[in-house]
PLY file of the C-alpha trace (Angstrom):
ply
format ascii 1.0
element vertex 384
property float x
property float y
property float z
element edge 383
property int vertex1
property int vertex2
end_header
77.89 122.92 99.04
77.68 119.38 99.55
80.63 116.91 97.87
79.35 114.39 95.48
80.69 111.40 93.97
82.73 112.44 91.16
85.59 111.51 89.33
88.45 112.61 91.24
90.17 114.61 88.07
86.42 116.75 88.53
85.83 116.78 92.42
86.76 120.19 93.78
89.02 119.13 96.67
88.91 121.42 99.81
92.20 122.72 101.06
91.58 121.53 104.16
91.26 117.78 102.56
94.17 117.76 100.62
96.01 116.46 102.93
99.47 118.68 103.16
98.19 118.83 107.35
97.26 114.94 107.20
97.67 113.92 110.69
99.14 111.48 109.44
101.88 112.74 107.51
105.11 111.48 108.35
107.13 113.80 110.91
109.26 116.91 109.06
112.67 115.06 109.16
111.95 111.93 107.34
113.45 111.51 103.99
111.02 111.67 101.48
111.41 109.58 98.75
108.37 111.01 96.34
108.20 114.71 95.62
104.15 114.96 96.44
103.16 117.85 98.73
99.56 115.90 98.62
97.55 113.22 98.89
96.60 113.42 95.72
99.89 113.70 94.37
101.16 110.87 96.07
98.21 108.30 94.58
99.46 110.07 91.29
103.01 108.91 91.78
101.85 105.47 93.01
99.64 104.83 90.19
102.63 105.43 88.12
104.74 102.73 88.91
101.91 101.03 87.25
102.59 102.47 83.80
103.35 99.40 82.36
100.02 97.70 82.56
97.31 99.91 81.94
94.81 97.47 82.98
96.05 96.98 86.55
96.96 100.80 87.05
93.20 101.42 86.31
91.98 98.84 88.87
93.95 100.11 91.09
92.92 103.83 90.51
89.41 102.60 91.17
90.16 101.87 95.07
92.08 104.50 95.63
89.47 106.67 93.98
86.37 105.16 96.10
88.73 105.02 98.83
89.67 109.06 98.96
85.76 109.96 97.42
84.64 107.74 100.90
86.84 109.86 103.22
86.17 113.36 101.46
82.02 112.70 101.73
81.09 110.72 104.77
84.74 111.20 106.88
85.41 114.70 105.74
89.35 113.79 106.10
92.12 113.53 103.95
93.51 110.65 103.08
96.72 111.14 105.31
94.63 111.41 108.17
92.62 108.26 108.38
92.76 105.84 111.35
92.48 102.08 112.16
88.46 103.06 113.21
88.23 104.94 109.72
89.27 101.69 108.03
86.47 99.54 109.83
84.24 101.78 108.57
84.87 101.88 105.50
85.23 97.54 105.09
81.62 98.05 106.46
80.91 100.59 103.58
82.45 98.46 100.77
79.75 95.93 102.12
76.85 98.33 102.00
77.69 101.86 100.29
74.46 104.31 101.51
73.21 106.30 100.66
72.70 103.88 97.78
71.59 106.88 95.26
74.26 108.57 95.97
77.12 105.95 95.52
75.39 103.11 93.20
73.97 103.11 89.86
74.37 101.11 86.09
77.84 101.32 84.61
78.57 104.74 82.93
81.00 106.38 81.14
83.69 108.02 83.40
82.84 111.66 82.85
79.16 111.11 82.62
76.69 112.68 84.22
75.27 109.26 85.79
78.90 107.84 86.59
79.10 106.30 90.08
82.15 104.48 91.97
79.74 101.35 92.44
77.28 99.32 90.75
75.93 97.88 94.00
77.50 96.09 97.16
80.71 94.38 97.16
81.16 90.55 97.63
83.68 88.99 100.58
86.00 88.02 97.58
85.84 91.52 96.25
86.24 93.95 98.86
88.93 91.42 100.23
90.56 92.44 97.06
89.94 96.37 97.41
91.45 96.16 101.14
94.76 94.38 99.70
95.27 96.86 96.77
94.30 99.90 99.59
97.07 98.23 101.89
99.41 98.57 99.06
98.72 101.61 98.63
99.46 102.99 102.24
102.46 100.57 102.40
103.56 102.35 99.35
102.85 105.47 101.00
105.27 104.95 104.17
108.48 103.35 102.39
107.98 106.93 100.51
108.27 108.70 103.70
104.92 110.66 103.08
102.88 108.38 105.61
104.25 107.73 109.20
102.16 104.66 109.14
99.51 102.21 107.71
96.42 102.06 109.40
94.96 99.49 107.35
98.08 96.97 108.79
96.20 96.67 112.36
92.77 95.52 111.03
92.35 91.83 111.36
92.87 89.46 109.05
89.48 87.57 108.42
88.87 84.43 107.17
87.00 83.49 103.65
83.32 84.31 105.10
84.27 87.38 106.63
84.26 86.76 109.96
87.61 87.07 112.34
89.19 83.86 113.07
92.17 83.06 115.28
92.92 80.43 112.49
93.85 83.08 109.77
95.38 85.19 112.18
97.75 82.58 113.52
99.27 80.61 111.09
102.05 82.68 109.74
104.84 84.04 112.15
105.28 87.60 112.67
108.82 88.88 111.64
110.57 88.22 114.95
109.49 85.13 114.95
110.47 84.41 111.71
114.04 85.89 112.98
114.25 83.65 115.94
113.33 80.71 113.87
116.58 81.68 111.09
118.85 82.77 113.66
118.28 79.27 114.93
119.52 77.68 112.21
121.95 79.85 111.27
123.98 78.99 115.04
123.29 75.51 115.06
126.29 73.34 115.65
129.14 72.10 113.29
131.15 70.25 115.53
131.35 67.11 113.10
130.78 65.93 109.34
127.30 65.12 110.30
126.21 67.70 112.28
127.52 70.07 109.43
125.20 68.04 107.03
122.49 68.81 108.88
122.92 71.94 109.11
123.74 72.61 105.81
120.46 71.14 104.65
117.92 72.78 107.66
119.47 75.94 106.62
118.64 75.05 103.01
114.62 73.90 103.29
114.73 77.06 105.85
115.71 79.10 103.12
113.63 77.49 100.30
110.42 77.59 102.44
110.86 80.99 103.24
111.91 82.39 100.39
109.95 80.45 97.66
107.08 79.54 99.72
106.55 76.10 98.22
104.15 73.49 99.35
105.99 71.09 100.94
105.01 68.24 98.34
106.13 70.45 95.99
109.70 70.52 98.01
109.75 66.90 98.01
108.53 66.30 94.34
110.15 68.64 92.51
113.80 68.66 91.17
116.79 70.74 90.62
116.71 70.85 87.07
113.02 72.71 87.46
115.42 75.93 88.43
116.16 77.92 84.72
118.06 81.05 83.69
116.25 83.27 81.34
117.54 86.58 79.88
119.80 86.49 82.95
117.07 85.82 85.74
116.64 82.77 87.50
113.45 81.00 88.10
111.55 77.94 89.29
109.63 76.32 87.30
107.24 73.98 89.31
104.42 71.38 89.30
102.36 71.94 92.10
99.10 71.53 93.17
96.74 69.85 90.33
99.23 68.72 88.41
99.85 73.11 87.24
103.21 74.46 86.23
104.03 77.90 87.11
107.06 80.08 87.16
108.09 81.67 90.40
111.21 84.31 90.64
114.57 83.45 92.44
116.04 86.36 94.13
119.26 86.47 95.28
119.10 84.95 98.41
117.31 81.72 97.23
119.95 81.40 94.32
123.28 81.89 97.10
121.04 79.46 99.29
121.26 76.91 96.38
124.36 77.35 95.10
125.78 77.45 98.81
123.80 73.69 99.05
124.79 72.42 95.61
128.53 73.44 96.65
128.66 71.89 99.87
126.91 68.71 98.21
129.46 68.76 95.56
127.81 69.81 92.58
128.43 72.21 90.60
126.89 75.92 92.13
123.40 76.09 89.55
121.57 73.14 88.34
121.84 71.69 84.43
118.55 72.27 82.55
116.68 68.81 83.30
118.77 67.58 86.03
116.99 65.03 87.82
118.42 65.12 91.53
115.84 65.81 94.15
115.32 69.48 95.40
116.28 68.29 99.13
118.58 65.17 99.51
119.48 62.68 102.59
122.19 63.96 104.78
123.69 60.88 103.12
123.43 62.79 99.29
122.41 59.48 97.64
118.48 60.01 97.35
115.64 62.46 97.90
113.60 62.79 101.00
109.84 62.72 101.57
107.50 65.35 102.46
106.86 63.77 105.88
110.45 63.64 106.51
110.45 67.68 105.37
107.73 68.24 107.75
109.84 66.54 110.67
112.84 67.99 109.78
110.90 71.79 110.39
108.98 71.00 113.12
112.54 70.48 115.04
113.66 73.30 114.42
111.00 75.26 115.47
111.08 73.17 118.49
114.47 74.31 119.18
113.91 78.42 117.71
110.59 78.32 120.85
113.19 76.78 123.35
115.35 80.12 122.58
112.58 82.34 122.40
110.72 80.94 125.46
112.78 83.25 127.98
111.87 86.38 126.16
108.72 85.86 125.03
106.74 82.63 126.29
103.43 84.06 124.18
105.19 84.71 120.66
107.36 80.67 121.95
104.08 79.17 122.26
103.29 79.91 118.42
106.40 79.59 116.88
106.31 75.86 118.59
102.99 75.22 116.54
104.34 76.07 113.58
105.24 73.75 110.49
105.95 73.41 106.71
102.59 75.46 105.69
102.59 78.14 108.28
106.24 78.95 106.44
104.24 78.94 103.01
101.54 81.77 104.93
104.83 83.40 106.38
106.11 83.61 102.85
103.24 85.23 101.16
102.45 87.58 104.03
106.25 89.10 104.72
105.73 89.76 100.86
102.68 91.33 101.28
104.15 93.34 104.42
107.41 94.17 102.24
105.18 96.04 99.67
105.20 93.08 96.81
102.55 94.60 94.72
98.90 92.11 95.07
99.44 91.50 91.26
102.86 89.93 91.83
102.01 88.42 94.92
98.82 86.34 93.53
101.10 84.62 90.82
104.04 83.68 93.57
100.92 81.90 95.64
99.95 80.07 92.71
96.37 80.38 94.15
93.77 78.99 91.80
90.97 81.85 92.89
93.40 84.39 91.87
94.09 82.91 88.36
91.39 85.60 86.97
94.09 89.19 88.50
97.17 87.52 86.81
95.64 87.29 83.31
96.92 90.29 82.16
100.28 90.31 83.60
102.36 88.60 81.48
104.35 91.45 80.29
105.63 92.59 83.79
108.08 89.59 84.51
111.11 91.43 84.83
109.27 94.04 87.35
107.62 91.24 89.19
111.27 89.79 89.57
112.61 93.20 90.52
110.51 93.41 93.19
110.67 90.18 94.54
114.39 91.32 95.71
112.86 92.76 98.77
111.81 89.46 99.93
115.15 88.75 101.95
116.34 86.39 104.59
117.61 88.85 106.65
120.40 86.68 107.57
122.75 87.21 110.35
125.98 86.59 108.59
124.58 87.78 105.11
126.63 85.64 103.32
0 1
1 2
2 3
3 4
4 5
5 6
6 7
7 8
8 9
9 10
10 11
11 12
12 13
13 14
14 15
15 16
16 17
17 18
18 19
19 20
20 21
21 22
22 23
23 24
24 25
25 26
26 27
27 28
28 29
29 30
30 31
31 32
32 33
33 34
34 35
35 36
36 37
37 38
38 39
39 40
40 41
41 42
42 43
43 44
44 45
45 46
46 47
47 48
48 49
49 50
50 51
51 52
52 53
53 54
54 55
55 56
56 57
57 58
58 59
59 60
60 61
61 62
62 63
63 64
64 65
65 66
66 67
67 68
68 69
69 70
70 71
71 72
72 73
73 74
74 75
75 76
76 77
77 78
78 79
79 80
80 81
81 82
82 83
83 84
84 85
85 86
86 87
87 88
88 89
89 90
90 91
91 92
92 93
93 94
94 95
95 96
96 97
97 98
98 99
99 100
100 101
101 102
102 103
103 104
104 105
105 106
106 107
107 108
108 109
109 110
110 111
111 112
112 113
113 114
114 115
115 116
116 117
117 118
118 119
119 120
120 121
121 122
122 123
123 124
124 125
125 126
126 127
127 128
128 129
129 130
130 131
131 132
132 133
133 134
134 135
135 136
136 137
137 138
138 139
139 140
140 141
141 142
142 143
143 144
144 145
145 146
146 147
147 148
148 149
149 150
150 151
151 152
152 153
153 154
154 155
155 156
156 157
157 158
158 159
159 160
160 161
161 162
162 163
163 164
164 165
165 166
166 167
167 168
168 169
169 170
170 171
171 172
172 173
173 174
174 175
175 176
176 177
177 178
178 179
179 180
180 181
181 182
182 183
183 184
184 185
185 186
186 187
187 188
188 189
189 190
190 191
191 192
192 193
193 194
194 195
195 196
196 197
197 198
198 199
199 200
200 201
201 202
202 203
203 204
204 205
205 206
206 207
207 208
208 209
209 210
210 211
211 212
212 213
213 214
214 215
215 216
216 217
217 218
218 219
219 220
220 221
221 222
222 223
223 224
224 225
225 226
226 227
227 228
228 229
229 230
230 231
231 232
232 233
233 234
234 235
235 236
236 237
237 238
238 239
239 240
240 241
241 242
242 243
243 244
244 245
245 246
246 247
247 248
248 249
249 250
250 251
251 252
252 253
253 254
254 255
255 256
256 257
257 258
258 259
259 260
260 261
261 262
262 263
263 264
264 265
265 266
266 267
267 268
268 269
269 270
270 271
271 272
272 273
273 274
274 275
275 276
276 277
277 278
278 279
279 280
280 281
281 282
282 283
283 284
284 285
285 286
286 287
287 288
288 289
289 290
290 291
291 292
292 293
293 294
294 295
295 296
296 297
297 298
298 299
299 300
300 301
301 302
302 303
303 304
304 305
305 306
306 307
307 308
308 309
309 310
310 311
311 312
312 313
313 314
314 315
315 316
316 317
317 318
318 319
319 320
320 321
321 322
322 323
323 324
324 325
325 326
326 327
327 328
328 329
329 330
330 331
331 332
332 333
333 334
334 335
335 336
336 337
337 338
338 339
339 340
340 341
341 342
342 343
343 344
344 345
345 346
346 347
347 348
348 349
349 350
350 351
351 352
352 353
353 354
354 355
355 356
356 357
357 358
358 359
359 360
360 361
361 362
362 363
363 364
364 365
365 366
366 367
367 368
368 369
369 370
370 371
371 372
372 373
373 374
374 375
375 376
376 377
377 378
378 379
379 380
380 381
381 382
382 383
């Protein structure tokens, strides 16, 4: 008998669909960190960590659910056995689910007998979303050890319309890059008092850029005394873009990054609330520095991490020497994304205005969002 579109706590799932041979399984001697023998045991557990905010953990059952009730009925695989090509297909479905009877209809109650996973098509903006939450979900899925990997990671990144662009694709560096670019700063010369200034302040914005993901007006406007401890967490609060003021978390790299700039500067290691000294100063320390000057200051560096990487890779050289002060703000928000930083989380960190609507609800999870943010690291080479 045929599968139908169901809810999944209803659809009689085939043994040979649940997933325990998934292809895709990760091999017998990785360390599982999730107890699920199946797929649908490990959305279970992922939905989970979602307890907290019932709204978002039933959003986010709704991909997973059209996502599995797709590959049951018109893949016939398991989740854990999907491939890059499955994943094209189904964008292409999210755009046009057919048979339409079969998938689309008015809104219903869950467990009614006219319940279906759509209404109609999806919009660019909303199957954009569905493909994030999805990639969470499979990035989720390999730091568990159930997955050996995420096939949703090699699809393309697309640009607002839909179609593929070299521009979206681009301007963000890959993690090695990224790691040329720090290790760059972190072995640039100290011979003198103002070569150590220097460096002490590239390694700084480095950091700041990276780890913060600021727009670089917002680097040059902003001031120390927009950093605040609450409950025991640090933040920065900032006025960006509009005139807005959001909150963004400071891990623990970004707050031994400041202190470690403060210090050398000779102020004391965290900021006084309203403290007006500029965010970056001169390598004098007497007054702020502009935007411009910010954007100058990274595009030498880069200069110097594609010199270094030239004579291993001249292709991955080439873009790292196009790179400036917003590619590191794309850098930031995608090595988020890639570290598992859940799309709730990740929206409010952007501070993008389109996504205002997803963070609505999500004022509870602060201290979770801040948890999580400690994954975002520099990766430095001397850790300090």
């Amino acid at each position: 008998m045929a599968l139908l579109p169901q809810p999944l706590e209803h659809l009689p799932i085939p043994a040979q669909l649940d997933g325990r041979q998934g292809t895709n399984r990760a091999s017998a001697d990785t360390v599982r960190q999730i107890g699920a023998d199946n797929d649908m045991q490990a959305v279970q557990t992922w939905l989970a960590e979602f307890h907290d905010s019932p709204q978002t953990q039933r959003h986010y059952r709704k991909e997973a659910e059209r996502l599995l009730l797709w590959a049951f009925i018109e893949r016939g695989k398991a989740l854990s056995s999907l491939t890059r090509e499955d994943c094209l297909a189904y964008e292409q479905f999210l755009a046009d689910p057919q048979p339409h009877d079969v998938w689309c209809g008015p809104k219903a109650p869950r467990f009614s007998e006219h319940w279906k996973p759509f209404i109609g098509p999806l919009g660019h903006s909303s199957r954009r979303t569905a493909l994030l939450i999805i990639n969470a979900l499979f990035t989720y899925l390999v730091k568990a050890g159930y997955l050996s990997g995420n096939p949703l990671a090699l699809l393309k990144r697309r640009d607002r319309h839909g179609a593929q662009t070299h521009v979206g694709v681009e301007r963000f560096l890959e993690l090695d890059q990224w790691q040329a670019l720090w290790n760059t700063v972190v072995d640039l010369p100290q011979d003198d008092d103002k070569a150590r200034r220097y460096y002490e302040r590239a390694r700084y914005v480095l950091a700041f850029l990276y780890l913060l993901g600021p727009r670089v007006s917002e680097l040059a406007e902003n001031r120390m005394g927009d950093f605040c401890e609450l409950r025991g967490r640090w933040w920065w609060q900032v006025t960006g873009k509009g005139a807005k003021t959001a909150r963004v978390p400071v891990n623990k790299d970004m707050v031994q990054a400041l202190q470690r700039y403060r210090q050398f500067l000779g102020m004391p290691p965290m900021p006084c609330p309203g403290e007006t000294t500029p965010l970056v100063l001169n390598l004098k320390g007497t007054a702020g520095i502009s935007a411009n000057m910010i954007y100058r200051i990274v595009k030498e560096l880069v200069a110097r991490a594609a010199d270094r990487l030239a004579s291993e890779d001249v292709h991955k050289a080439a873009k790292l020497r196009r790179a400036s002060t917003h590619w590191l703000r794309h850098t930031s928000i995608t090595h988020q994304a890639d570290a598992g930083i859940s799309l709730r989380h990740l929206q409010r960190s952007a501070r993008h205005a389109k996504l205002d609507t997803t963070g609505l609800y999500l004022h509870t999870e602060d201290a979770h969002w801040h948890d999580a943010m400690q994954q975002h690291r520099l990766r430095s080479q001397d850790n300090d």
